[in-house]
N, C-alpha and C positions, 0 to 999 in steps of 0.2 A: 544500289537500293532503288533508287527513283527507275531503273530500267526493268527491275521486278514491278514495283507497282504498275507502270504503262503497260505490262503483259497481264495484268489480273484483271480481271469480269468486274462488273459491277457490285455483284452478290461477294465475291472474291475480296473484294475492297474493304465492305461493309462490314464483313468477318473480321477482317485483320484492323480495323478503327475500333473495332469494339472489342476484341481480345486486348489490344493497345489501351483503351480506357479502363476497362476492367483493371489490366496491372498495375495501370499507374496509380490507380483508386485505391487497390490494396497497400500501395508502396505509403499514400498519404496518409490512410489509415493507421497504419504499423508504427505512422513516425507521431501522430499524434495520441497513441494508446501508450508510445512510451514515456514521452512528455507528461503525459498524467501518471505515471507509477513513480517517474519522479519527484511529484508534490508531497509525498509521505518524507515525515521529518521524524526525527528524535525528538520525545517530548519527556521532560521527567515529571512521574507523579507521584502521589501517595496514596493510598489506601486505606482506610479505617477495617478493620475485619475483626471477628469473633473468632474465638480458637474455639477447636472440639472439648476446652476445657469450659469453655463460654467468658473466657479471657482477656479483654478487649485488647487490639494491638495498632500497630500500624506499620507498613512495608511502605517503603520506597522505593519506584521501580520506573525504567525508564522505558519507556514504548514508542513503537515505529509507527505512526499510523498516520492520515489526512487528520488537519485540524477536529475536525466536526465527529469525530468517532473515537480520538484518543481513550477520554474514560471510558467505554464501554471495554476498549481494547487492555487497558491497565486493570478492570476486574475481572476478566477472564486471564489473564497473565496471573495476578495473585493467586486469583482459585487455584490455577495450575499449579503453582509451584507447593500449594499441601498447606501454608500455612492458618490456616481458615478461612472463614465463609465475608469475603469483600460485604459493606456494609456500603460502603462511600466510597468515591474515588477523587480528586482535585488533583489539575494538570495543568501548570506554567502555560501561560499562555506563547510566549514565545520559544520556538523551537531549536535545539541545540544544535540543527547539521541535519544535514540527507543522509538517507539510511538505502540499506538494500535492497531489494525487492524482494528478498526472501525473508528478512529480516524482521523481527514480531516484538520482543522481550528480549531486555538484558537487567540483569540484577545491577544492584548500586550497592556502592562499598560505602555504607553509612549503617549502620545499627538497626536495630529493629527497635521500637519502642510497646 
């Protein structure tokens, strides 16, 4: 290797130190974009919602998301799952375990009230 570099130009060099930083740039990036997908936890919460009956309820559900976006993420989870239109959401503040990165909603085996 050192006997390739003493055979390269100036200009030659300067290519290959900066092709060299570039990768390595990408390589730091990659590793701190996935360090952050990892901060998403399991958080359980619940739900207040109205039925299309105008029914008041409540769901309990457990969502994958960063601290600071859980409830947004636990009423669009209820929406989805049909049971009516989320009013409120409230979400444990301590989290139950890392989740996956594909990972959004999981139902909880408690009743619906």
């Amino acid at each position: 290797m050192a006997t390739l570099l003493s055979r390269m130009t100036g200009r030659q060099r300067s290519i290959c130190l900066a092709v060299s930083a570039f990768a390595l740039g990408a390589w730091f990036w990659g590793c701190r974009a996935e360090s952050g997908a990892s901060a998403r936890r399991w958080f359980r919460c619940s739900c207040s919602y109205v039925s299309d009956f105008d029914e008041p309820g409540s769901a309990p559900i457990d969502v994958c998301a960063e601290s600071r976006s859980k409830s947004d993420i636990a009423a669009a989870c209820t929406r989805n799952a049909g049971v009516g239109v989320p009013t409120s959401c409230r979400c444990e503040a301590e989290p139950r375990g890392p989740c996956d990165p594909n990972d959004r909603c999981r139902a909880v085996d408690e009743p619906r009230r």
